[in-house]
C-alpha positions as CSV (number, residue, x, y, z in Angstrom):
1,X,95.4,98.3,121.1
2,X,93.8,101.8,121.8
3,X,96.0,105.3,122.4
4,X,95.5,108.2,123.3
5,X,96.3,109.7,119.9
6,X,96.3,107.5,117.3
7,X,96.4,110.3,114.1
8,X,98.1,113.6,114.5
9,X,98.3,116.1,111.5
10,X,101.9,117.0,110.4
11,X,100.5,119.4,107.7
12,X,97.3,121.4,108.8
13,X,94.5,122.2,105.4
14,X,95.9,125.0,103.1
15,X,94.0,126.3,100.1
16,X,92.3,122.8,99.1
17,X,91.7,120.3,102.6
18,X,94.5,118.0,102.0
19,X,96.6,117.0,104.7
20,X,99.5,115.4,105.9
21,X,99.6,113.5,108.9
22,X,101.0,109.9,111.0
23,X,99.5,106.7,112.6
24,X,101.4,105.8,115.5
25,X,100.3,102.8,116.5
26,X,101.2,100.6,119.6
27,X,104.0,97.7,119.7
28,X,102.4,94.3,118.9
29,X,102.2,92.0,121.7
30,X,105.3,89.5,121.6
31,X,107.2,91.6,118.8
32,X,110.9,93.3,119.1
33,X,110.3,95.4,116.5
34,X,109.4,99.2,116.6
35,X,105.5,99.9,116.1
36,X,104.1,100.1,112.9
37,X,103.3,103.7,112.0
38,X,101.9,105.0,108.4
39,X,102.6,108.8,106.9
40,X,99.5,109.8,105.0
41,X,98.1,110.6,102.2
42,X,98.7,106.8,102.2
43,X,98.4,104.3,99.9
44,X,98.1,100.2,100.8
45,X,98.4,97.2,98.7
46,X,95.5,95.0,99.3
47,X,95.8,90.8,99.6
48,X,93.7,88.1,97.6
49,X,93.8,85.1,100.1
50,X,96.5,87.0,102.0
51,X,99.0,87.6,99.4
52,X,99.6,90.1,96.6
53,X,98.2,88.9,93.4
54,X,101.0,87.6,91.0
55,X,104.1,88.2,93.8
56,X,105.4,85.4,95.8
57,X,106.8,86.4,99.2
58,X,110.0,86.1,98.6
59,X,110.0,88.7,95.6
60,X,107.3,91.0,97.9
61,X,110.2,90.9,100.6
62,X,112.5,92.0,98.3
63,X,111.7,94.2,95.7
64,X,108.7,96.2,97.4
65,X,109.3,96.0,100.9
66,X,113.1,95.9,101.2
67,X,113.1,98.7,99.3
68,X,109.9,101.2,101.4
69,X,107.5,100.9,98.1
70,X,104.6,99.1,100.0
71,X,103.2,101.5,102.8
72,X,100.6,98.7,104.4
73,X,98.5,96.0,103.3
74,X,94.9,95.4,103.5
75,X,93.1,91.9,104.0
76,X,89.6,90.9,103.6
77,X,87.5,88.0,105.4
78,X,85.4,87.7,102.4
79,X,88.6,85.8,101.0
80,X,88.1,82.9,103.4
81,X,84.9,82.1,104.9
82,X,83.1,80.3,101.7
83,X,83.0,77.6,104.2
84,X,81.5,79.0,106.7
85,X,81.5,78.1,109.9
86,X,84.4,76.0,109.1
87,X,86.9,79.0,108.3
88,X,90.3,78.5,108.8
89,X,91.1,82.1,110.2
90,X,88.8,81.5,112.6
91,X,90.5,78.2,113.5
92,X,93.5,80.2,115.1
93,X,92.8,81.0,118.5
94,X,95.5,82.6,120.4
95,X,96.6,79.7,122.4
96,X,96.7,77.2,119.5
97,X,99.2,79.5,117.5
98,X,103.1,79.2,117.3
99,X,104.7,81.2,119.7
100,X,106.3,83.3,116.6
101,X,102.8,84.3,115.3
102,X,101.1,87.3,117.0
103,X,99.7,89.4,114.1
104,X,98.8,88.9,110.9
105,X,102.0,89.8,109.3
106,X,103.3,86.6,110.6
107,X,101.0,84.9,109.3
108,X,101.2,85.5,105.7
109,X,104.9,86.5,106.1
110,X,105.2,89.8,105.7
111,X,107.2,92.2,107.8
112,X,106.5,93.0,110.9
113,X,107.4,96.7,110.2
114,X,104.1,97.7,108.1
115,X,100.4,98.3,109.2
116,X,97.7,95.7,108.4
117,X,93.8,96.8,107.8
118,X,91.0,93.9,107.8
119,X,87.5,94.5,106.8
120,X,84.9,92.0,105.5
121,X,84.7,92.9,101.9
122,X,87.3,93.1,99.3
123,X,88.8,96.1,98.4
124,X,87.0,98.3,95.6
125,X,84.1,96.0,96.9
126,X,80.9,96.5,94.6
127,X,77.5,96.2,95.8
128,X,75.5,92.7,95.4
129,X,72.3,91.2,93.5
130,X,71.4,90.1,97.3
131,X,70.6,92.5,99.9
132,X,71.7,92.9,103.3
133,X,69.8,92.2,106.6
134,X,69.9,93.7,110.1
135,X,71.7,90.2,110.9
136,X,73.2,89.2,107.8
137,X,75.8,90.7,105.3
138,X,76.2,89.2,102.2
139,X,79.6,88.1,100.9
140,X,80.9,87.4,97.7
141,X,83.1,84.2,97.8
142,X,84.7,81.9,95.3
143,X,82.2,79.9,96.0
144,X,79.3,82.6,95.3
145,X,77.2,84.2,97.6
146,X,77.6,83.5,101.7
147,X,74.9,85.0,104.4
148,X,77.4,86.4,107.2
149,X,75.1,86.0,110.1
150,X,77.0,88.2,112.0
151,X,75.5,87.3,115.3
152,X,76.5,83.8,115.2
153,X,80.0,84.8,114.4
154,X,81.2,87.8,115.7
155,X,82.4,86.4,118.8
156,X,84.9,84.9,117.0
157,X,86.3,88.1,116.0
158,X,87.3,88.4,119.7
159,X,89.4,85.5,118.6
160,X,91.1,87.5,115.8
161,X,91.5,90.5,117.5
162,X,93.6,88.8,120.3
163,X,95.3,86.6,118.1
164,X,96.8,88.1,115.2
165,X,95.0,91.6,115.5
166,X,95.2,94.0,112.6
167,X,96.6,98.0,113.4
168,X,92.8,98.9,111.5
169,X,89.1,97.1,111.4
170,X,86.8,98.8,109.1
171,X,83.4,98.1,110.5
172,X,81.2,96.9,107.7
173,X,78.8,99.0,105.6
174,X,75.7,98.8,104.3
175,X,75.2,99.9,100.3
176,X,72.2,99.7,98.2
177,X,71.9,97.0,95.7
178,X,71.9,98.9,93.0
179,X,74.9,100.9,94.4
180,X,75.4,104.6,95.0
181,X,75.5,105.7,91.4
182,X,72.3,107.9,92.5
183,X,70.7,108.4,96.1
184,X,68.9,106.0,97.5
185,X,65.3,106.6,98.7
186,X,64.6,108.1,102.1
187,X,63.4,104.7,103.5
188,X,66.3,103.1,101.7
189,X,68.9,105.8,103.5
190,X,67.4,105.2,106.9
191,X,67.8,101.5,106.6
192,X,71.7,102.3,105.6
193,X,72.2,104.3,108.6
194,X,70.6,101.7,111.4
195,X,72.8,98.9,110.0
196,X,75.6,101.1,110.2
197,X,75.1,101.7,113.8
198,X,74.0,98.5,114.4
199,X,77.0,96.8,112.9
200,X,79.3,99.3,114.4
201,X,78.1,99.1,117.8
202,X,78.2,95.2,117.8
203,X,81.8,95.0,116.8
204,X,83.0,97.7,119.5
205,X,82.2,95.3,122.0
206,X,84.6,92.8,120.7
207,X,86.9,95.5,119.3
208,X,89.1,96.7,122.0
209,X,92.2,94.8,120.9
210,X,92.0,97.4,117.3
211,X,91.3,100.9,116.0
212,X,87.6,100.5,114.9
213,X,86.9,102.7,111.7
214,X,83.0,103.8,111.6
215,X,81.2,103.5,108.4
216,X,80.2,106.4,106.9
217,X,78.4,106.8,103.4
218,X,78.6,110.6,102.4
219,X,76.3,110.6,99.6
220,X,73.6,110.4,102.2
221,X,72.2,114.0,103.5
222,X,74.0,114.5,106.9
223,X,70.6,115.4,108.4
224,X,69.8,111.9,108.2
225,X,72.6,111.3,110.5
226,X,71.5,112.9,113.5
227,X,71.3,109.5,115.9
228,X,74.3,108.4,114.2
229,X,76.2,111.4,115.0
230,X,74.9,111.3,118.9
231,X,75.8,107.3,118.4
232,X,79.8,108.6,117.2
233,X,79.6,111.1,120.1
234,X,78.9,108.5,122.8
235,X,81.2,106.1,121.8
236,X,83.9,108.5,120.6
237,X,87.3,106.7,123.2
238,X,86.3,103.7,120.9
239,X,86.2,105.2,117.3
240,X,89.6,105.5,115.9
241,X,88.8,106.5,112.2
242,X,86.4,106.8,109.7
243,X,85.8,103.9,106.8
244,X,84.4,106.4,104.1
245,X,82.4,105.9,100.9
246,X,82.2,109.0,99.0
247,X,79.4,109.8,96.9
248,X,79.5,110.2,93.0
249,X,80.8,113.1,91.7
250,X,78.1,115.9,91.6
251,X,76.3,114.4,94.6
252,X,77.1,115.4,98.0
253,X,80.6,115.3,96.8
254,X,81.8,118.6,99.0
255,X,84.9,118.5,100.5
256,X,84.7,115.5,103.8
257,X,85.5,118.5,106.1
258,X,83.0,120.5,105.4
259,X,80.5,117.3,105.9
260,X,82.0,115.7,109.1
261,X,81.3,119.5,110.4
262,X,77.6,119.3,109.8
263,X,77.5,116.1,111.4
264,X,78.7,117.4,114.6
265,X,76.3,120.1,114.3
266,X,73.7,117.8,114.6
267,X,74.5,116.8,118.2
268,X,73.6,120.2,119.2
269,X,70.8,121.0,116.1
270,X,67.7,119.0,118.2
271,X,68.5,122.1,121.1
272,X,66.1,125.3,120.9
273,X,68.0,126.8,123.6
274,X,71.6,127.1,123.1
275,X,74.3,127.5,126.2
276,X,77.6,128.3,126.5
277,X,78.0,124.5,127.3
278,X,76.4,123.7,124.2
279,X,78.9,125.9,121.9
280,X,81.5,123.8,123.8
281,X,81.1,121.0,123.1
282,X,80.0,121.6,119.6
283,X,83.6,122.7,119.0
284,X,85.0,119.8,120.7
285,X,82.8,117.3,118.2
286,X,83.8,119.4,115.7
287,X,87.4,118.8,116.3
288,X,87.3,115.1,117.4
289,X,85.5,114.2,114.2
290,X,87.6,116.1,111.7
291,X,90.5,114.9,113.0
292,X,89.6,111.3,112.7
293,X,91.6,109.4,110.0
294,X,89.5,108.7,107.0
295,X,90.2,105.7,105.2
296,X,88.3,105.3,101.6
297,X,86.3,102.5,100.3
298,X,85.6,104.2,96.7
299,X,87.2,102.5,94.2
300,X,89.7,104.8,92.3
301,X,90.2,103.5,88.3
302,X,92.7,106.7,88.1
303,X,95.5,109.0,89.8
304,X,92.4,111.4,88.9
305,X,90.2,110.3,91.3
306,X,93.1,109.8,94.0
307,X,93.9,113.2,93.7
308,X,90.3,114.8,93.8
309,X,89.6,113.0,97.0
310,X,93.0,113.6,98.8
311,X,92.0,117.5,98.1
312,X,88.8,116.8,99.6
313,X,90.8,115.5,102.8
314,X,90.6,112.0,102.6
315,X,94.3,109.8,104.0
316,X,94.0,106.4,103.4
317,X,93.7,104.3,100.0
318,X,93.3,100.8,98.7
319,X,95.7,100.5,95.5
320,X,93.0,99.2,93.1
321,X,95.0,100.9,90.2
322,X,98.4,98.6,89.7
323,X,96.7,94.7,89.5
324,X,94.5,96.1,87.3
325,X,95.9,97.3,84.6
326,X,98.9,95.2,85.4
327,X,96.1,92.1,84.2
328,X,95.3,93.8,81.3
329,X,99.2,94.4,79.9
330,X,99.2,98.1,80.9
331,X,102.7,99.4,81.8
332,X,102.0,103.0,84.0
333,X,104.0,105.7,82.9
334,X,102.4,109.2,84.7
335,X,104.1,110.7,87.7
336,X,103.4,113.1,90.0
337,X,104.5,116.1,90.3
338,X,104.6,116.7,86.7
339,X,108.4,117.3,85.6
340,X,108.2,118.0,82.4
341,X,105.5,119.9,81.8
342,X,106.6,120.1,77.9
343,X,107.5,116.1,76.9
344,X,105.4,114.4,80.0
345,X,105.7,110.5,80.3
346,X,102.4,109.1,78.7
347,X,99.8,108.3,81.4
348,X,100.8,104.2,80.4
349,X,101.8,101.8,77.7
350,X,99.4,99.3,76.2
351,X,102.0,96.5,75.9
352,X,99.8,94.5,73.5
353,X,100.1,97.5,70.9
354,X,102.4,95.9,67.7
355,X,105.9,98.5,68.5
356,X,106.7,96.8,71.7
357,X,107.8,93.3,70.1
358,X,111.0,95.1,68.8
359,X,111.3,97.6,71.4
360,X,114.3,96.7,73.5
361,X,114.3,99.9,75.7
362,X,114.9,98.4,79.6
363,X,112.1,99.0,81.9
364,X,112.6,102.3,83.8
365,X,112.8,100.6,87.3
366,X,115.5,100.1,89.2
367,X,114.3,96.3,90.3
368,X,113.5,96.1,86.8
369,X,116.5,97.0,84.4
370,X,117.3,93.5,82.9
371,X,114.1,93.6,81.2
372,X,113.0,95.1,78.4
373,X,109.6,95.7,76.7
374,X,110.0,93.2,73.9
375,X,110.6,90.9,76.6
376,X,107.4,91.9,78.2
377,X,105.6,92.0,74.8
378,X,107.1,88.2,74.2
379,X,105.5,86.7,78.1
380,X,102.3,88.4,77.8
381,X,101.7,86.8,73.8
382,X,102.9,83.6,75.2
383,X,100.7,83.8,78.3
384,X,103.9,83.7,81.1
385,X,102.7,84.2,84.4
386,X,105.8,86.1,84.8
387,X,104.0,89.0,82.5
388,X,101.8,90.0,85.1
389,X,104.6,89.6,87.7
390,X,106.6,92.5,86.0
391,X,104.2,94.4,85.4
392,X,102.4,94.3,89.4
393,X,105.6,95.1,90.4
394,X,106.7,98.1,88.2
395,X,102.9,99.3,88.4
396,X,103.2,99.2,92.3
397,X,106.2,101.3,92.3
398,X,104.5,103.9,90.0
399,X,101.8,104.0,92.3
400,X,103.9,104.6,95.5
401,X,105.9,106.8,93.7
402,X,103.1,109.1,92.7
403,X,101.7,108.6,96.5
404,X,105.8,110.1,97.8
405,X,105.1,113.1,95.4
406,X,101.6,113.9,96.9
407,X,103.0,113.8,100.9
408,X,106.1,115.7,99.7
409,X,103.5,118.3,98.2
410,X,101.4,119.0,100.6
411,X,104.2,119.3,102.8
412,X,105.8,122.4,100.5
413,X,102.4,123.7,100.1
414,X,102.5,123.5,96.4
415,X,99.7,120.4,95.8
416,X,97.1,122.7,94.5
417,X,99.4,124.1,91.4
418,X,100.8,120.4,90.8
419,X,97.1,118.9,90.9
420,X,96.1,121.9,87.9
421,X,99.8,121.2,86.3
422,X,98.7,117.3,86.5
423,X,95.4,117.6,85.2
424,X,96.1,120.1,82.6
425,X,98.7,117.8,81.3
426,X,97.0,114.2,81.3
427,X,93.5,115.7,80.8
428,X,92.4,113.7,78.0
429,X,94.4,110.3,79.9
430,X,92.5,108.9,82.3
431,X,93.4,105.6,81.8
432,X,89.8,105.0,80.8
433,X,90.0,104.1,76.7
434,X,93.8,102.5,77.0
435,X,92.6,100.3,79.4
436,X,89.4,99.3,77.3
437,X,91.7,99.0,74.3
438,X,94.3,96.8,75.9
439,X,91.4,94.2,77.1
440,X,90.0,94.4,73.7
441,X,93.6,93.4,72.5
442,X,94.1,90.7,74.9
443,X,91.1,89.1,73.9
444,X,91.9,89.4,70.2
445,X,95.0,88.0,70.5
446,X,93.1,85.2,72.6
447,X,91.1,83.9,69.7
448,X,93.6,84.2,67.6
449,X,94.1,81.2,65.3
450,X,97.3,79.4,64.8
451,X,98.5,77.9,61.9
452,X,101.6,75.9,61.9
């Protein structure tokens, strides 16, 4: 499935790095339809067992895809191989299959006119108790912890990527145990970075049927990069984007431009003499690694952190906002741009909260208008599962929305003044304590005792 140019930038850096560009990506084998292609900054849904959590298909199909509010969608093999070897993806080889299926869309009926991203781990994946080996990577399943011996099994991902191949792969990383909340000791980082490359290189064997993303952990001290740098430079026809985990804020959290430019350097760092050949091809590493699509594995709890890393030039997001707070009866209100500056919607309602059992005011979505919140208040208190339905569903859109308002920014060159308009007007919303008290609601309301 490789291009010559999978990511091209419509809208170049201005003041901050962010950037606007388009995946083009080639025409699925056996499919009439036009190739999938995503504008980014851009935002995908991910999958629990290879659906949307709380929409059926047929409502998917029709209130979020019918209607463009669902860029992509991202799936995870940590959702099926609790029985491993006998996995059931893995039970699809490419002869065995329907005629009809040829991609993963097909098989978990979406359309065929979205991107698709597989990794191992979940989205907004945390790290484990257990650690990681140079052979294994530890999964969490429904049935608890699985050692992927990743060289009994990744032949079979030759399987997949012929079969039902994904438009992205994000190689798998290695994080510390205790995760990335500080930086990890220099024996600790070294054993990051050989997994890394070891992992990477052992999937781009099988991975010519996909765009391979390369791991890349920026809280790390580029320095300690240098063979992985040389690694990205050899191999650089068969890495199509970057899978990045940024650091914390306030460690080695510069701008990803200014960090995928020292790597480069490194390539050329180990030289005492420098040629003119030298200065070449720094340039031309330079520019073949900042152009690579990034695609980030951070978890984002707010539009805050979306925001500060899309300045920082990252292009592709996992929604890890909208399910969340959808769970927890949150309602999102914010936009972005701001449009009224003066009276701004509230960053999001706590639907639990005692106002919204009387409040008849329709929810302010077009898929949504024959609901109101007192209706919403009502299924949540008597534990519908169509609570959570309405409320993944209008979340979504708020997401998307905000993600339309962000491309359409950049694009006018005014992101940097709406980001200060955005912050200055939700500064003390970050979705933080409403989320804590909704939860603490719930669970009030949970033990509540009933007397009849």
């Amino acid at each position: 499935m490789k291009q010559p140019k999978l990511f091209s930038l419509l809208k170049s850096p201005g003041v901050s790095w962010a950037r606007r560009g388009r995946l083009e990506f080639q025409p699925r084998a056996g499919s009439a339809s036009s190739p999938p292609s995503l504008i980014t900054p851009a935002l995908l849904t991910p999958t629990t067992k290879g659906t949307v959590p709380h929409i059926t298909p047929d409502n998917l199909d029709r209130l979020l895809f019918a209607t463009n509010r669902i860029q992509g969608a991202h799936f995870c093999l940590e959702d099926f191989v609790e029985n491993i070897p006998n996995v059931p993806i893995f039970g699809y080889p490419k002869n065995s299959l329907p005629s009809n299926i040829r991609s993963l869309n097909q098989l978990f009926c979406l359309p065929e006119t979205i991107p698709t991203a597989l990794s191992l781990r979940r989205s907004a994946f945390h790290p484990l108790s257990k650690s990681n080996t140079d052979q294994h990577l530890i999964l969490d399943t429904s049935k608890g912890y699985v050692r992927f011996e990743l060289n009994k099994q990744l032949s079979l991902f030759n399987t997949i990527f012929q079969s039902v191949a994904p438009e992205i792969f994000l190689a798998p990383m290695d994080l510390p145990v205790a995760g990335l909340k500080k930086a990890p000791g220099k024996s600790r980082t070294r054993s990051i970075v050989r997994r890394n490359q070891l992992w990477l290189s052992q999937f781009l064997t099988y991975g010519h049927q996909t765009n391979i993303f390369a791991p890349l952990v920026t809280s790390i001290d580029p320095m300690e990069y240098s063979c992985y740098a040389k690694f990205l430079h050899v191999n650089r026809a068969n890495v199509a984007g970057l899978a990045v985990y940024p650091g914390p804020d306030g460690h080695q959290n510069k701008p990803i431009n200014y960090y995928l430019q020292e790597l480069a350097s490194l390539n050329q760092s180990t030289h005492s003499k420098k040629t003119d050949n030298d200065q070449v091809g720094l340039v031309e590493d330079i520019k073949f690694i900042s152009e690579l699509p990034r695609y980030n594995l951070r978890p984002c709890n707010s539009p805050h952190e979306i925001l500060e890393l899309v300045s920082k030039g990252m292009d592709i997001f996992n929604d890890d906002i909208s399910v969340k707070y959808a769970e927890a009866g949150i309602a999102l209100k914010f936009q972005f741009p701001v449009v009224d500056q003066t009276s701004p919607e509230p960053f999001g309602i706590n639907i639990w909260c005692d106002r919204y059992r009387t409040d008849t005011t329709p929810i302010n979505d077009s898929n949504l208008m024959e609901y109101n919140w007192a209706y919403v208040n009502h299924l949540f208190s008597a534990r519908e599962m169509l609570s959570t339905i309405l409320l993944t569903i209008h979340n979504t859109t708020v997401m998307n929305q905000v993600f339309v308002g962000i491309r359409d920014c950049i694009e006018n060159g005014s992101f940097d003044a709406e980001c200060a308009r955005f912050r200055q007007v939700y500064r003390n919303q970050d979705g933080t304590k409403l989320y804590n008290e909704a939860l603490r609601m719930m669970e009030e309301h949970r033990t509540k005792t009933f007397t009849y």
